[in-house]
N, C-alpha and C positions, 0 to 999 in steps of 0.2 A: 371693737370686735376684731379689726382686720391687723388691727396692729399687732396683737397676742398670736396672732393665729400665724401670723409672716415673724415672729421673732422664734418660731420653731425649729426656723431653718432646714429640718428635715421635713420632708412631706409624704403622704401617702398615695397610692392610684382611687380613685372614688368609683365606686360600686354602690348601688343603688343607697347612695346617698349615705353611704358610710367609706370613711378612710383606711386602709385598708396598707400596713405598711411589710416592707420586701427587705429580704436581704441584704439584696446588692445596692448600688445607689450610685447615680454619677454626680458629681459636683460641677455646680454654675458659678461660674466665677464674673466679676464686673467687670466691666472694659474701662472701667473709668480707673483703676487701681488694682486689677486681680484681687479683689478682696472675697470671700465665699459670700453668694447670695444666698444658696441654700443648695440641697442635696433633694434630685428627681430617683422617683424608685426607675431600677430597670426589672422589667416584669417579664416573666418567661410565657411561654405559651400556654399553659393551664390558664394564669390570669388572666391573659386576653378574652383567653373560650367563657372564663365568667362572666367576664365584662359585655360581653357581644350576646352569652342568652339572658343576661337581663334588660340588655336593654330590649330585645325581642320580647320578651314577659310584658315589656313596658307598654310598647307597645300598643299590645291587642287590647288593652285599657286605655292607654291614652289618645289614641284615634278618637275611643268616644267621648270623650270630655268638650265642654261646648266650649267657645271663644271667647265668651265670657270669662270663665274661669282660666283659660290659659292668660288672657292677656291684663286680669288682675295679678299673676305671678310678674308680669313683665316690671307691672307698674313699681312692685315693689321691688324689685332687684334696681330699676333706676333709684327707686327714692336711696337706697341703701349706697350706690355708687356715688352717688351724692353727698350722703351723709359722710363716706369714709374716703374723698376726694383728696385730702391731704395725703393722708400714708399710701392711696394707690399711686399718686404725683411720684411721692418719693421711691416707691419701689420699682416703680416703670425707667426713671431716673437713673436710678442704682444696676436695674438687672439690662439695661441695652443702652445706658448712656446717654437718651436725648438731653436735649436743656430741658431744664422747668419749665420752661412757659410752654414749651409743646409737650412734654408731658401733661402739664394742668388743663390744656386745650384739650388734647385725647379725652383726657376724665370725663372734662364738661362735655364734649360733643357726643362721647359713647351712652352717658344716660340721656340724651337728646333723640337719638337714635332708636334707642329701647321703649322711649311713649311715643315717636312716629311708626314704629312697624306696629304696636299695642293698638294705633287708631287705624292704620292700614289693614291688620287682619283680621277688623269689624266689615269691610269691602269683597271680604274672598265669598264670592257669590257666581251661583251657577246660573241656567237660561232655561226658559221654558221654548222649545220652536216645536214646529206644526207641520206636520206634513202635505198639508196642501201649501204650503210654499214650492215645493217641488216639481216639475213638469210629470204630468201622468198620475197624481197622486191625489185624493179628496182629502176628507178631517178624520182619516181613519187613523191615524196614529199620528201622536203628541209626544215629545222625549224629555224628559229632566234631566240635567245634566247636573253634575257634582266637581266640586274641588277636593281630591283625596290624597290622604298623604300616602307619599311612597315608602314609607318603612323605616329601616334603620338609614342615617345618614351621618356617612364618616366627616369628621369638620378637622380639616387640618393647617391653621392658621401659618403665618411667618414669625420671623423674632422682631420683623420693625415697628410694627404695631399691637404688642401685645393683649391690649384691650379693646381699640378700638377694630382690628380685623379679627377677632374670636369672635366677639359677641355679637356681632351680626350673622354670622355662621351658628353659632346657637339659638339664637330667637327666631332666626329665617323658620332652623328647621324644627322646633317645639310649637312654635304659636300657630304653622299646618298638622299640627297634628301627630308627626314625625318624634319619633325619637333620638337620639345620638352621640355617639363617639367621638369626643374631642380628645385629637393625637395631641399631645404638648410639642412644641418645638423643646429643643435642648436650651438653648438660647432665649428668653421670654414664658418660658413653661412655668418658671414660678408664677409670674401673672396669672398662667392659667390656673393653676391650681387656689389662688385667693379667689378667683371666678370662679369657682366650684364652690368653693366656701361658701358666698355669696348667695347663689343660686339655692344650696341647702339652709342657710338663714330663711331665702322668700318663702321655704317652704314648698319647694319644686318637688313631683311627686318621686319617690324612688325609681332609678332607672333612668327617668329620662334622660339624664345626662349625667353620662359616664367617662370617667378623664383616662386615658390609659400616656406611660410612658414610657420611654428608655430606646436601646437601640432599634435602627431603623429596620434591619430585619424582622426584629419579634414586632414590636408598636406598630409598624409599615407595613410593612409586606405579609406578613401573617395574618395582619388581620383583614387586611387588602383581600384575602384570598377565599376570605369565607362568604359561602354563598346564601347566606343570609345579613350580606351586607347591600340595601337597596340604592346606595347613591353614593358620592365622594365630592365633597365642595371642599378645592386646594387653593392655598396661595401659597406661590414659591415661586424656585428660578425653573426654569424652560426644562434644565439637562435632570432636574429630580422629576417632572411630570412623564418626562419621556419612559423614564424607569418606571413608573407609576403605570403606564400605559403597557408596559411589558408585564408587569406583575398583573393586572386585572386580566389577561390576554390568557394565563398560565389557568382561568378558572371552570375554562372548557362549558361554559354558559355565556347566556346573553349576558350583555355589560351594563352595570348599574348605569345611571343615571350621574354624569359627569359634568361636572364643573371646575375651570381649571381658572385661576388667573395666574400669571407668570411674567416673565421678563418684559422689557422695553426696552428701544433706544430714540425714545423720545425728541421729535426734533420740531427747534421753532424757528421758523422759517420770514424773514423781517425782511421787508420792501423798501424798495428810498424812499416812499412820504410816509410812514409809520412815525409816529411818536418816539422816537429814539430815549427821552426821560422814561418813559412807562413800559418800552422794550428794555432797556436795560436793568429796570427795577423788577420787573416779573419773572424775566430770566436770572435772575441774579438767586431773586427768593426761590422760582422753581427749581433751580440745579443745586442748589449748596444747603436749603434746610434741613436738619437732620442729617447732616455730611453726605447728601445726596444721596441717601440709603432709603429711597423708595422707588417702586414700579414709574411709578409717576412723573420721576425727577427728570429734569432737562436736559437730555445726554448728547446735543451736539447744537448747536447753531448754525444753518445754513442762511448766508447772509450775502445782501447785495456788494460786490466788489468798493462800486461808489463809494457807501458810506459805512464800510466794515471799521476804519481808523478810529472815524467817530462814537463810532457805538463803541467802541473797548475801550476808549476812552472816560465815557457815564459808565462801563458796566465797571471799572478799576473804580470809582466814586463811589458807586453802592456798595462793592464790596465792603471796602474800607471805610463804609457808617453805618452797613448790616452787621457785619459779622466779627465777635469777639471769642477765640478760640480759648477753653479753659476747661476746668471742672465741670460738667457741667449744673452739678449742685448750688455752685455759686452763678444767683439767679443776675448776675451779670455779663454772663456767660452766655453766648446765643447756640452756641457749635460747641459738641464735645467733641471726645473718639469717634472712631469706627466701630463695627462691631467686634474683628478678631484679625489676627497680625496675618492670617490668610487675604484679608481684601485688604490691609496695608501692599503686601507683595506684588499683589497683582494690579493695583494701581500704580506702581514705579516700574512695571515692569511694561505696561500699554505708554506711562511716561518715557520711557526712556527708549522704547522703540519709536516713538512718535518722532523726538529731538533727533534721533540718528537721521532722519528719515528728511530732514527738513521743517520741521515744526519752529515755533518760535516760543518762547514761553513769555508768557504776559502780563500773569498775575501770578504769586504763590508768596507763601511767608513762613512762618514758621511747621515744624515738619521735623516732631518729637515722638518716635514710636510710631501707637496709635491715634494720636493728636495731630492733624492735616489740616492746615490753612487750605482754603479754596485755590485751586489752580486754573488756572484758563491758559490752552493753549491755540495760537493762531497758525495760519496758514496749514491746517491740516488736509492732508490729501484720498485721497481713494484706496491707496496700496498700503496705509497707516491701519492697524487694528482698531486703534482709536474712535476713526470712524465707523466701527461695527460691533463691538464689544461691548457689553454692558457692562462696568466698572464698579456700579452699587457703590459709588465713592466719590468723594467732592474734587470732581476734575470732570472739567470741561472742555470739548475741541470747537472751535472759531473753524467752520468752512466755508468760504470765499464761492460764491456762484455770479454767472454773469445776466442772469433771467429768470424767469418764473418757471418756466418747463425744466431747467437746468436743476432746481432745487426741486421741484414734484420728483424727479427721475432719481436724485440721489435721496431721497426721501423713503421710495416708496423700495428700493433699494435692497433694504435694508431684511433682513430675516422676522425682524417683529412689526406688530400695527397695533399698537397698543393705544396713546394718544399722537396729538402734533397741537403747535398753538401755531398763530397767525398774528402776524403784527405789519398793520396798512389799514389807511383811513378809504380807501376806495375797498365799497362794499365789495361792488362786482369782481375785483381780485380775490375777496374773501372768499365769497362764495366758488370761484370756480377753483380754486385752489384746492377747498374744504372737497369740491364732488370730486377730487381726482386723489385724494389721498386715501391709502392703504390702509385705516387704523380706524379703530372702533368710538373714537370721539375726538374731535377738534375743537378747539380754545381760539375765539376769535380775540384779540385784543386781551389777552390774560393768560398767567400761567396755567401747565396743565394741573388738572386736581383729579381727585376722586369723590368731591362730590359735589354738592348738596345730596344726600342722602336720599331725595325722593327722584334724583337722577338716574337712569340706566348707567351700567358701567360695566364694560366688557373689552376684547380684543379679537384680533385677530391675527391668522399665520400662528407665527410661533408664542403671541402674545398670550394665547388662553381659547376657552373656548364657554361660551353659554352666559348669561347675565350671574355674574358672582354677588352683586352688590346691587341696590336700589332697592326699596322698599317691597315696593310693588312688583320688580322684573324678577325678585329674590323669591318671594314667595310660589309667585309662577312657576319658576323651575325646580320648585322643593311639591308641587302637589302634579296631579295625573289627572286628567277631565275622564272621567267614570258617567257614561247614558242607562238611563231606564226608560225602556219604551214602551210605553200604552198602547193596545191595540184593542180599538172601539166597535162593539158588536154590530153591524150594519143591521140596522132597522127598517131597511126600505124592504 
């Protein structure tokens, strides 16, 4: 099914559940070879205004649909992801370049994902409380309270994880009741659009979900601006949200309901009795997976002076029995490209000021285009961009500190609070370390991640804002607590 439908190469915007194709059209090219993956509509403003009152029509019908019935659609969009896990592997592959095996990971974990929210939004349940709970108050009034959804809800994914950060931003906002507008990225958008496919196989009612694409004024900001859009759950970099937050500002109304996840500069912070084998293997896999083109990735090391030598010493080991830079089609291959020769530039361009600067460099290898071996540089300092910049690219800074407050202070530092990890066998280090950091989750003894899925996961500062992700914290911020109060005839 999914195979015929991605060999079209051309795609449509989806409108209640029918494809619907445009004029104009931008082409998506592979980072792994500029070969065409396919051609996104660019949609002018008419389409959008389609796209936006149907999914409003959607709606005032799908609010009432019981959870039952929604989270039978869920079940069957996973079986279907499952079923057609091969071709989505290869075109996740092909359209942003990871390796297979974390392409194939995505696949598996995204229908994973899709029957824990189906069993979590059998849980979305209200309270009954009493007003003699209250000081001054007898059993004269009782309230039920509701979980309701909040309307239309804009879902606007990134290009690193084209399946696995869409479709939790779809089923968060469908399985409350919610209807919504999935923006495509340029980069990853053909995923999305085989996820509409998908979704119209389960059987998903028309309207609820609505794919719209093309430049970021019409697809963004246009439709950003209509006030009958009730929410925006984004993930992207920091300097697009800010724009994001300037366009909903131009709507001369209250502001929908915001959820942002965004940059990091992720830092793991290693003590002298820490496990130096299992810090340098965590940090190894959390900065350089996926050429370190995630929020998540490990973007600096702040490390005990002591034993900084010996750690770059195992972390130069792991690299060089982790990572095989190539194709990444060829499933021998751990590390492809980057995404586009904009974050090649701007990773030799933080390299190359870092070296002027006094840096050392410590690890790197081959360095072909958009093809980057892992780099790790040492003795990075304060007045180094390095240490502040988010790179979204496999390069690493080695910072040298002489104490525990020394690394909290350049830690918390830092513009984002995203996560941080921790490596030290003394608990009580752990924990005081963990209450004094700036960042919305800490990794004691392990790289940072973004899940288990039934985990919260958010930021803070410049990192985002609201629970973007976790089953259960997702839900919550896609519905609105709604009271009815009973008021009892006093019969005395």
């Amino acid at each position: 099914m999914i195979k015929e439908f991605i060999k079209n190469k051309k795609y449509g915007y989806l409108v209640d559940n029918t494809w619907v194709y445009t004029e104009n059209y931008k082409e998506v090219f592979s980072p792994i070879d500029d070969s065409l993956v396919g051609k996104l509509p660019l949609m002018n403003t008419k389409q959008i205004d389609e796209c936006i009152e149907s999914s409003y029509n959607a709606f005032l019908k799908w609010r009432d649909t019981s959870k039952n019935y929604r989270v039978n659609i869920l079940y069957k969009v996973s079986d279907i992801i499952k079923e057609e896990k091969e071709d989505l592997t290869l075109l996740i592959t092909e359209e942003v370049g990871k390796s297979y095996k974390e392409a194939s990971d995505e696949v598996v974990r995204t229908a994973d994902i899709i029957t824990f929210y189906a069993t979590e939004a059998q849980r979305i349940l209200g309270e009954v409380l009493y007003s003699e709970s209250f000081p001054g108050f007898g059993k004269e009034k009782m309230a039920i309270t509701q979980k309701v959804p909040l309307g239309i809800v804009v879902s606007i994914p990134p290009f690193n994880y084209p399946l696995n950060e869409t479709i939790p931003k779809i089923i968060g906002a469908i399985v409350t009741g919610n209807t919504t507008i999935l923006k495509a990225p340029n980069q990853g958008g053909i995923t999305c659009m085989v996820i509409g496919e998908i979704f119209r196989k389960a059987g998903l009612d028309n309207g609820v979900l609505n794919i719209v694409s093309g430049d970021n004024d019409i697809a963004g900001d246009y439709l950003l601006q209509s006030k009958k859009i009730n929410a925006l759950n984004f993930t992207g970099s920091t300097k697009t949200a800010v724009h994001i937050q300037k366009v909903l500002s131009q709507r001369n109304t209250v502001l929908p309901t915001i959820l942002l996840g965004l940059g990091g500069k992720d830092a793991s912070i290693v003590l002298p009795d820490a496990d130096l084998n299992l810090a340098a293997e965590q940090i190894a896999i959390g900065a350089f997976s996926f050429s370190g083109q995630r929020c998540t990735a490990i973007k600096r090391v702040l490390i005990d002076n002591t034993i900084a030598d010996e750690f770059i010493d195992k972390l130069k080991e792991v690299i060089k029995k982790k990572f095989i830079l190539g194709d990444p089609r060829n499933k021998e291959n751990t590390i492809g490209p980057v995404i586009n020769d904009i974050t090649v530039n701007y990773l030799h361009t933080l390299k190359e000021d870092a070296l002027k600067k006094g840096a050392q460099l410590v690890v790197s290898g081959e360095d072909n285009g958009r093809y980057i071996y892992p780099i790790v540089l040492d003795h990075i300092t304060e007045d180094m961009r390095l240490a502040w910049e988010e790179p979204f690219s496999p390069i690493l800074p080695i910072i040298r500190v002489n104490n525990i407050n020394e690394a909290i202070t350049i830690a918390n530092k830092s513009e984002y609070g995203l996560q941080s990890s921790i490596f030290t066998k003394n608990i009580d280090d752990a924990f005081y370390i963990a209450s004094q950091l700036d960042v919305g989750n800490v990794q004691i003894n392990g790289k940072d991640s973004r899940g288990p899925d039934n985990f919260p996961f958010n930021g803070t500062k410049s990192s985002g804002i609201g629970n973007i992700q976790g089953a259960k914290y997702l839900i919550d911020s896609l519905t609105r607590i709604k009271t009815t109060v009973l008021n009892f005839k006093n019969h005395e």
